[in-house]
Each structure stands twice: as structure tokens, then as C-alpha cells.
N, C-alpha and C positions, 0 to 999 in steps of 0.2 A: 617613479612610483615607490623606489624603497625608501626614500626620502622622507614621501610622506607618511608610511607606514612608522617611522621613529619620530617623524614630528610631529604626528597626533593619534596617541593609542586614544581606543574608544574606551572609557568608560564606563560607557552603559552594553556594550556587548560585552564585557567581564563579568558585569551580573545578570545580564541574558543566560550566558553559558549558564554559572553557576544556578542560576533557576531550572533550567532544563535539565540540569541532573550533573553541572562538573562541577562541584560545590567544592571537591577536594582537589581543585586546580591549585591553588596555591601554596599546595605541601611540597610542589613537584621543586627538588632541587636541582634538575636536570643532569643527573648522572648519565643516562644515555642507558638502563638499562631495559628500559621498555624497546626501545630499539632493539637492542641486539638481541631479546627473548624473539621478537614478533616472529611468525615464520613464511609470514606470508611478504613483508615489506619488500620494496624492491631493492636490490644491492644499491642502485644509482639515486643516491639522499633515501634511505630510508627512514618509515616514521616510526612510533609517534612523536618521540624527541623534541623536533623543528615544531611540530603542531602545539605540543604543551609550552612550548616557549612563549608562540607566538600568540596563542591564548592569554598567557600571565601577562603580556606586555597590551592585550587590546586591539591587535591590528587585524580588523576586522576584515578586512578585505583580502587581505593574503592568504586567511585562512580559509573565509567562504568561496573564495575562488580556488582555491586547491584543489584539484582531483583527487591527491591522499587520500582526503580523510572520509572516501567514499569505497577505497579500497580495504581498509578497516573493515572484519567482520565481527568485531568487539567478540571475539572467545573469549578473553578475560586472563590469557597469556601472561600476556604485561600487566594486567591491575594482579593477576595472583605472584607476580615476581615484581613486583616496586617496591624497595626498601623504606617508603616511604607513606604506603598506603594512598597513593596521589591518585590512584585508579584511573590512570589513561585511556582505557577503553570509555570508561564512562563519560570522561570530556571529552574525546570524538564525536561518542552518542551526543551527546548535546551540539556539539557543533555542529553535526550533521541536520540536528534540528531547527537551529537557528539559519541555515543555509538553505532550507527548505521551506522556511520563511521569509528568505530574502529571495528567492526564484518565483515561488508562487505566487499570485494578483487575482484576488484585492489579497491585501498584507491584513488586513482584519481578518479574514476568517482563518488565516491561519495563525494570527494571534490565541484565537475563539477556542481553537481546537487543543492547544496546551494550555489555557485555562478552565481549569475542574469546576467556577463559577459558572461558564456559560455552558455547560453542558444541557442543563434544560432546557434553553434555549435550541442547541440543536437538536435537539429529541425530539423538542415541541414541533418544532416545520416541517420533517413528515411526517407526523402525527395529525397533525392537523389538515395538513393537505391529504392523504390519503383517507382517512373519517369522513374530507365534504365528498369525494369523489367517493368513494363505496355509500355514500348516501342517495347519489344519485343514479348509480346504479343497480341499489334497491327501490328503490323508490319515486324514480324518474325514467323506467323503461318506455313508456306509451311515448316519451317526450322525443327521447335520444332515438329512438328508430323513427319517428317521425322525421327528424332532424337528418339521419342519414341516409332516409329513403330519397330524400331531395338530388343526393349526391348519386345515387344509385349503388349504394354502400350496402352493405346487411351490418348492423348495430349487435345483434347477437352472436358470440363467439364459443356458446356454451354449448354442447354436447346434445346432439338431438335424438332422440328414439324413444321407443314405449314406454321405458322403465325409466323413473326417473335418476338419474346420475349428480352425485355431488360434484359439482365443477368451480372451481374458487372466482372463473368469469361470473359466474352468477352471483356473485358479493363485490369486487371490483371488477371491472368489466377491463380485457383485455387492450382495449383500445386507451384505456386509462394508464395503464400500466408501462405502455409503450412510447404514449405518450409523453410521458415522465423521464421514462430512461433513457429513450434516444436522443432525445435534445442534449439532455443530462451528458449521456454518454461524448455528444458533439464541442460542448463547453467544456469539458475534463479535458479531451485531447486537444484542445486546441491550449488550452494554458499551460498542457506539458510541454507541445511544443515551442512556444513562445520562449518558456522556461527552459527548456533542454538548447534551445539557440543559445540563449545568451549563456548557459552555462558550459555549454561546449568553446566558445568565446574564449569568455574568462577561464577554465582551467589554462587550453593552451597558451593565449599571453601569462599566465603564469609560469608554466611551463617554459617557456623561451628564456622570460626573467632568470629563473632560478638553475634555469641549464641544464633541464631535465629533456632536451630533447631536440635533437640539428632541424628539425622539421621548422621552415620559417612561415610557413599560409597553411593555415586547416583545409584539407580535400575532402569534402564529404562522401565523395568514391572509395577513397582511402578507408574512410571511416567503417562504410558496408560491408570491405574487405577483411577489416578487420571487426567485426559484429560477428560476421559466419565463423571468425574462429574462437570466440568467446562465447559463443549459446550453448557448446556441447561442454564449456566447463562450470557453468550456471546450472544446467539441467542434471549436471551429476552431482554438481556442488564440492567441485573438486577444493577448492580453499577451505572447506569446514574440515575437512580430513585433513589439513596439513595442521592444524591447530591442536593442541595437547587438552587444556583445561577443559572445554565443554564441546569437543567434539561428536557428542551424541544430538547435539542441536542440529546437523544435519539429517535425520530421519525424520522429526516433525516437520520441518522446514520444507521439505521434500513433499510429505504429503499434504501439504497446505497448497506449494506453489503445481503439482499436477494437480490437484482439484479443484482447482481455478482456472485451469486449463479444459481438464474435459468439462469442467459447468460451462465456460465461454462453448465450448464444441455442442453441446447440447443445447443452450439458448441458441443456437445459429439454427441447427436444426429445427427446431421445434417453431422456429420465426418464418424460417422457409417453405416449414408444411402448413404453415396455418396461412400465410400470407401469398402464397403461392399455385401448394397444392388444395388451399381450400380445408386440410384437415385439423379440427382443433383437438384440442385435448381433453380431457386425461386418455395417458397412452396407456393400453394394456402394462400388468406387470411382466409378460412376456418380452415385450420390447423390446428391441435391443438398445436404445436410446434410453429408455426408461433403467435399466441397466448400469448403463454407463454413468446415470446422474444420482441412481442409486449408492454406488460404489463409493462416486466421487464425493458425495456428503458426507458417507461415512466416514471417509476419509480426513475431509476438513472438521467432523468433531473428532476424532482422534488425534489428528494432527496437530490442532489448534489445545486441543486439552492436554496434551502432551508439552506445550508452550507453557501453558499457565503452569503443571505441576512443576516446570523445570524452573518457572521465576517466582514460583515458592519456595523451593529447598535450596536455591540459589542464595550463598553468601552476599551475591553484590546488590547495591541498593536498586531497586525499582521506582519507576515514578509514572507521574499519571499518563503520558504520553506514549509510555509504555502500555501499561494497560488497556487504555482508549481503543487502541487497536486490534489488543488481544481479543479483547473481551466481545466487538462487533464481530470480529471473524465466527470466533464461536457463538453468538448470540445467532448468528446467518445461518451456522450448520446447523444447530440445534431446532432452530424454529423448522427450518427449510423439511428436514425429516419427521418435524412432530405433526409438520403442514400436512406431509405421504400420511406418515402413519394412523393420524385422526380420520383421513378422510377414508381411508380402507377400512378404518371398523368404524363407519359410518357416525360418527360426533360430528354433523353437520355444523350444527354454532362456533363448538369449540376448536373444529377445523379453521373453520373463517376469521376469526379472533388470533389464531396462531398465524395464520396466512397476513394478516394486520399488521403484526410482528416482525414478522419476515420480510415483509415490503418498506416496513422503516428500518431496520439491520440492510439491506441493500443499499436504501437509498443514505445509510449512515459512512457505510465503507466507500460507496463510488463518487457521492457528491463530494465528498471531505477527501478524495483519495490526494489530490495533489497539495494538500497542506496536512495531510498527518504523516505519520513514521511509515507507513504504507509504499511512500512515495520513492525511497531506498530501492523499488526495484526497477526504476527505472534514472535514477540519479546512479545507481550503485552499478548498473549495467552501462551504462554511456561511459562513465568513470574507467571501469576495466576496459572499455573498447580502446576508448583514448589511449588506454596506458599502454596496448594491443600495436595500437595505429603509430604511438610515438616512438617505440622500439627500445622503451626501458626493457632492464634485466631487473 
């Protein structure tokens, strides 16, 4: 294998990287100081050194199959002490992008997603799919309860009693919405794990090659074993505090990844009461559910707006694949609270219209999750397990 890594660097993954944002790959004259700044690298081969090398040379497959370069929290350590201006975090980031492309199937849509041409493209498909569906359950009720009366379904999932109540089932219908996501959600995790096989694969034969580790056969036991000892250092985010230069990007980062948490905990609830115990929504502001998804929003526009002012005042270059991301997280949180707040001081239209919004902001961040920068939390978690399970220092 190393053979072939010297007898045929890639070419065209030298200007993959440098498109996705390591444009300044070829300044690096490999001093070795990004290395020895990093403070999270492991003593046994630490990076990024071996990674910027093996970049300039094109050996594409050393690098995507590296688990390194997922241990990387790009602080900016090492781009702010390069003698050179090479910005080694930044060709990580790329790398890590290109790696995320080469895991995730079909390879076009993750092409799609770092190219800023097709972005209308994906805006247009739930746009357009959620517009015919809230059309028909505006304007195709007598049809669709017909249709689930057969099944012995109830088609209405809107809020019943005297007074009338703004409920956003009554603009897209509940069963629309579910119907979208669950499948949705079933195609997502099956292409992560297809994807996280085979790259749990390829780090450890990497691993072995480069002598990062006596373990000769991956034990998925092993691996579980080691997962329970790395979620209490993800959840505190203990690696962003070892970092100097932008160690304040663990507070947003923090209120992003629990508010994605209690939202998953509150869509499970709220799928439970409707689908189970029969109750729909809207829940009292009382709630304590209600509560929790309150909080939790506010927290991912905080959180996520806390992200964008930092990659504004931020010296290092940004690019689209960056943003793409940023920008749906908070486009989610924003809509999601103007969806509550419209409909409590009753702007029926403009409620539904924001609600419209908000279902294509979901459907941008979860369908697209396994080929955008998003994807990092669960390549960048398996990555730390490995590193966990292999028993580097």
C-alpha cells in the first residue's frame, strides 16, 4: 500500500483539497511546527505534519483513511503559529471534507453540497415538495380523510374544540411531515452506517500500516467499550479547552450540540403523544415539553449566532461549506421560534409561511446531513473512539 501511495499521488485530490479550503497547502515547508504547537495531537505520530505532507504529495488514500485528521478540532493553534502561513487547520478542514465525500453514497450529492452553483437546486426540492403537500392539505381535506377513512385512520391531526386554535397541521398535515422525515431519517442512518463500516475499516488498516496500534482485527465490543469512555469527553468538550487560540468556540458549540439533543427528546415525545396517546398539538405554554423545546431553540439561535459572529471576526479564511451549514442551523432556530412566536399572537398566514420555512431548514440540515461539514459529529466521534479502543497516548 505505501508503494502505491509514492507511485501514484492524485492529482486531482491536490486540487479537491485546495477548493475546499487548503489553498495554502503548498507553503507548508514542513518544519514540524504545527506539530509540536497542536495540544491535543497524540504523542504516538502526532499531526498535522504527516497530514500536510501527505497532502502536498496527493496520496489520497492515506489521508482519507486516516483517523488523524478527524481528531483535529481546527482551533487554529497551528495556522496561528506556522511560520509559513500554510494554515494547517484549514487543510485538515478540507480534507476532512473531501473524506466525507469519499464515505458518503451517492458521491453527487455530496459533490452538490460544496458547490454554491447548486444550491438552488437544493432549496428547490423541499420547496417544492412541501408547497404540493400543504396544498393538499389545504385544499384536498374531503379527499385525504376519505382516503384514510378506508384504513380506519383519522386524517385530521389538528386540535379540536370550540374555539378555533392555530395549529400548523392545518396548513401541512402531520401525517405529511412524518411522512417525509421518517423515511428521511431511515436513508440518513443507514448511509452513515454503511459509511462509518467502511471507515472504521480503513482508519484501523491504517492504523496497523503506520504502527499506530498492536491491535491486529477491529472488535466492535471493543469499540462500545470504548464509545462509553469518550461521550462524557464530547459532552463537556473537553478538547476545545485544551486548545489556546479559539477556545471560546466551545460555549456555542455546546449550545448547538445540547439543543439538538433536547429537540430530538421533544420530537420523540411529542410523536409518542400524538401517535400513541392520541394527543396532538399545540401544547400548552405551561408544558413542560413545551419548555424544554422552548429553551432548546433559544439556545440553537444563540448558539449558532454565536458561530457566525466568531467566523466573522475570525482572521482565518471561511468558505462556502462552511457557511452552508452555519447558516441552515440558524435559519432552523430562527424560523422554528418565529413558527411559536407568530402563532401565539395569532398571525395565522404568516405563521404558516414561517412554518414553510422551517420544514425546508429541517429538511436542508437532515437530508444533506451525511454529505455536509455536519457529518464531523459522527466521523469525528468514531475517530476519538478508535483512538480510545487503539490505546494511543
Amino acid at each position: 500500500m505505501t508503494e502505491k501511495y509514492l507511485a501514484q499521488p492524485d492529482l486531482k485530490f491536490i486540487a479537491q483539497v485546495r477548493e475546499l479550503g487548503g489553498e495554502t497547502l503548498k507553503k507548508c515547508y514542513q518544519c514540524a511546527t504545527c506539530s509540536v504547537a497542536c495540544p491535543i495531537a497524540p504523542e504516538d505520530s502526532p499531526f498535522p505534519r504527516k497530514e500536510m505532507i501527505a497532502a502536498s504529495w496527493g496520496l489520497k488514500d492515506r489521508l482519507v483513511q486516516n483517523g488523524d485528521i478527524w481528531l483535529c478540532h481546527q482551533c487554529g493553534d497551528c495556522t496561528d503559529l506556522c511560520p509559513r502561513g500554510a494554515a494547517p487547520g484549514d487543510v485538515l478542514s478540507a480534507v476532512r471534507s473531501a473524506a466525507i465525500a469519499e464515505y458518503a453514497k451517492p458521491k453527487v450529492l455530496a459533490d452538490a453540497i460544496n458547490d454554491p452553483k447548486k444550491l438552488p437546486i437544493l432549496i428547490g426540492i423541499p420547496a417544492v415538495w412541501f408547497a404540493f403537500f400543504a396544498l393538499i392539505t389545504v385544499y384536498g381535506t374531503d379527499m385525504m380523510t376519505k382516503i384514510f377513512n378506508v384504513f380506519g385512520v383519522s386524517w385530521s391531526h389538528a386540535h379540536e374544540g370550540p374555539e378555533h386554535v392555530i395549529a400548523h397541521a392545518d396548513f401541512f398535515s402531520t401525517w405529511f411531515v412524518d411522512m417525509t422525515f421518517v423515511p428521511l431519517s431511515l436513508v440518513v442512518t443507514i448511509i452513515f452506517v454503511l459509511g462509518l463500516k467502511n471507515f472504521l475499516t480503513d482508519i484501523h488498516e491504517n492504523a496497523v500500516i503506520e504502527g499506530k496500534t498492536s491491535k491486529t482485527s477491529l472488535e466492535y465490543s471493543g469499540l462500545l467499550k470504548a464509545l462509553t469512555k469518550v461521550i462524557p469527553t464530547v459532552l463537556k468538550h473537553d478538547k476545545f479547552n485544551e486548545c489556546e487560540s479559539n477556545k471560546d468556540r466551545a460555549t456555542p458549540h455546546m449550545m448547538v450540540l445540547y439543543a439538538f439533543i433536547a429537540l430530538f427528546i421533544v420530537t420523540a415525545i411529542a410523536g409518542t403523544m400524538l401517535y400513541v396517546a392520541g394527543i396532538p398539538g399545540p401544547y400548552s405554554q405551561l408544558n413542560p415539553v413545551k419548555w424544554l423545546a422552548n429553551i432548546a431553540g433559544v439556545a440553537l439561535v444563540i448558539g449558532s449566532g454565536m458561530m457566525i459572529k466568531n467566523r466573522l471576526a475570525t482572521d482565518q479564511k471561511t468558505y462556502y461549506k462552511d457557511w452552508f451549514i452555519l447558516v441552515v442551523v440558524f435559519a432552523l432556530g430562527v424560523t422554528g421560534m418565529l413558527t411559536e412566536l407568530t402563532r401565539i399572537a395569532h398571525m395565522e398566514y404568516i405563521t404558516y409561511f414561517i412554518y414553510y420555512l422551517h420544514l425546508i431548514s429541517i429538511f436542508l440540515l437532515f437530508a444533506f446531513l451525511p454529505f455536509s461539514k455536519m457529518a464531523h459529529l459522527v466521523y469525528r466521534l468514531a475517530a476519538m473512539t478508535y483512538t480510545e479502543y487503539s490505546g494511543r497516548k
